[in-house]
C-alpha positions as CSV (number, residue, x, y, z in Angstrom):
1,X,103.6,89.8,94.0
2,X,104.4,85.8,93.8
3,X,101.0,84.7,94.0
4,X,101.8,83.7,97.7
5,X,99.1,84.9,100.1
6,X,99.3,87.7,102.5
7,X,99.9,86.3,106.0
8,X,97.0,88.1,108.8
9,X,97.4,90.5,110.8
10,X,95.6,90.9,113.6
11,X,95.8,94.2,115.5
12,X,95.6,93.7,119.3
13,X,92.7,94.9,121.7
14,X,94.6,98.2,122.5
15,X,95.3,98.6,118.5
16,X,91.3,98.4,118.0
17,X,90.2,100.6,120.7
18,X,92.6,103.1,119.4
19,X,91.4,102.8,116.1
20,X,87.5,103.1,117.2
21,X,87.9,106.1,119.3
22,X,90.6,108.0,117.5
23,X,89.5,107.1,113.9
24,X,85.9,106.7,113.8
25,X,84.1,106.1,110.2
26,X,87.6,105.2,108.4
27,X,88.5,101.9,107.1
28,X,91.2,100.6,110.0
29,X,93.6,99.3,107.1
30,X,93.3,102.2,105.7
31,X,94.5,104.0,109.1
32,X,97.2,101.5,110.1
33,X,98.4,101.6,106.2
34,X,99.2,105.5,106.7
35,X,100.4,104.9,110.2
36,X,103.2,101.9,109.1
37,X,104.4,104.2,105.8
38,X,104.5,107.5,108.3
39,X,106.8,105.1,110.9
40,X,108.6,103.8,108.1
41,X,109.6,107.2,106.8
42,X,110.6,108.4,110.6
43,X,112.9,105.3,110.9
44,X,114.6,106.0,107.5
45,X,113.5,103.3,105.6
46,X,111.4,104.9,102.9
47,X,111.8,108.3,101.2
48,X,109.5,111.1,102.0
49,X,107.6,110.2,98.9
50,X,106.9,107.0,100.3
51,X,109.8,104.8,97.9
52,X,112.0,102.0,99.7
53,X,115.4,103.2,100.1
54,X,118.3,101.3,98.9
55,X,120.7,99.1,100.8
56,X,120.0,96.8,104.4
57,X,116.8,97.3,106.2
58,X,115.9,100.0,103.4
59,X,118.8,102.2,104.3
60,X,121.2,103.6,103.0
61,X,124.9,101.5,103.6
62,X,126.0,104.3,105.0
63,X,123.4,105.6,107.5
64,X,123.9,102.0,109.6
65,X,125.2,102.2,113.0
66,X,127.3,99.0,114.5
């Protein structure tokens, strides 16, 4: 990390209520953490470990469609 600070995010209104009734009594970082690296993996960035993929966007040069 460079020291830099994190910039916020702030889940919208239909992010929280999704995260109240769906995900009661867990930490909503902790939710929206597993839900970015599980989207992440579908969308072929990130190996199904959880490691960054080499090449643009986390790909693989050869996986890219024009």
């Amino acid at each position: 990390m460079t020291g830099r600070a994190l910039p916020p995010v702030l889940p919208s209104a239909r992010v929280w209520q999704i995260l109240r009734r769906c995900y009661p009594g867990q930490p909503p970082a902790a939710v929206l953490e597993r839900a970015l690296i599980m989207l992440a993996i579908a969308d072929g960035h990130l190996t199904p470990s959880g490691q960054l993929k080499a090449g643009v966007g986390g790909r693989t040069p050869g996986r890219r469609q024009a």
